[in-house]
N, C-alpha and C positions, 0 to 999 in steps of 0.2 A: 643088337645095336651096331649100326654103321654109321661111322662118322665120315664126313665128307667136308672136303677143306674147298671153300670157292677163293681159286690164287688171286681174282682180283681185287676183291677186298682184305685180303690177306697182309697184313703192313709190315709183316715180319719180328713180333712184338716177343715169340718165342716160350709166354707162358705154356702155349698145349704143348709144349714139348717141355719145358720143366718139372709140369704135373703129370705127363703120360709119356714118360720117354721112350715109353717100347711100343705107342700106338702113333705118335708123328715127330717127325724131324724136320729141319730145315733144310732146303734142298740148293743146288748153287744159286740161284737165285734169290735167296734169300726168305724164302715163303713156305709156310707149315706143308705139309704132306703127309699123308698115312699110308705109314711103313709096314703095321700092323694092326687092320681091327679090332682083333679081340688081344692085343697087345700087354693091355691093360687089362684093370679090372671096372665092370660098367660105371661104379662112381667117381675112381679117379679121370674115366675119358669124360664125363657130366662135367667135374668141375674143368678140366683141359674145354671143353666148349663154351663153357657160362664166360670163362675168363678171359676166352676172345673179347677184346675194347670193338673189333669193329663186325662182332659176331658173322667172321667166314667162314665156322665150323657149325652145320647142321647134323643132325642126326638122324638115320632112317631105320 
């Protein structure tokens, strides 16, 4: 599972880093990024993706 953050729809909403702190943070910009793939464990990064509101977290 690789999660992949797309910054332009990214609003900076900060759940996938509440739910997966150890697979994305916010960066100066203000917009998610993964810091570490397998960070997490694969259903907390699931839920860190579902709960993007403007879904810029995919998974490959």
């Amino acid at each position: 599972m690789n999660p992949i953050v797309d910054k332009e729809k990214c609003i900076g909403c900060g759940t996938c880093v509440a739910l997966a702190s150890n697979t994305f943070k916010m960066d100066d910009d203000g917009k998610a990024i993964v810091i570490d793939p397998k960070g997490d464990d694969d259903d907390m990064i699931q839920m860190g993706c579902d709960s993007c509101p403007t879904q810029a977290i995919t998974l490959e």
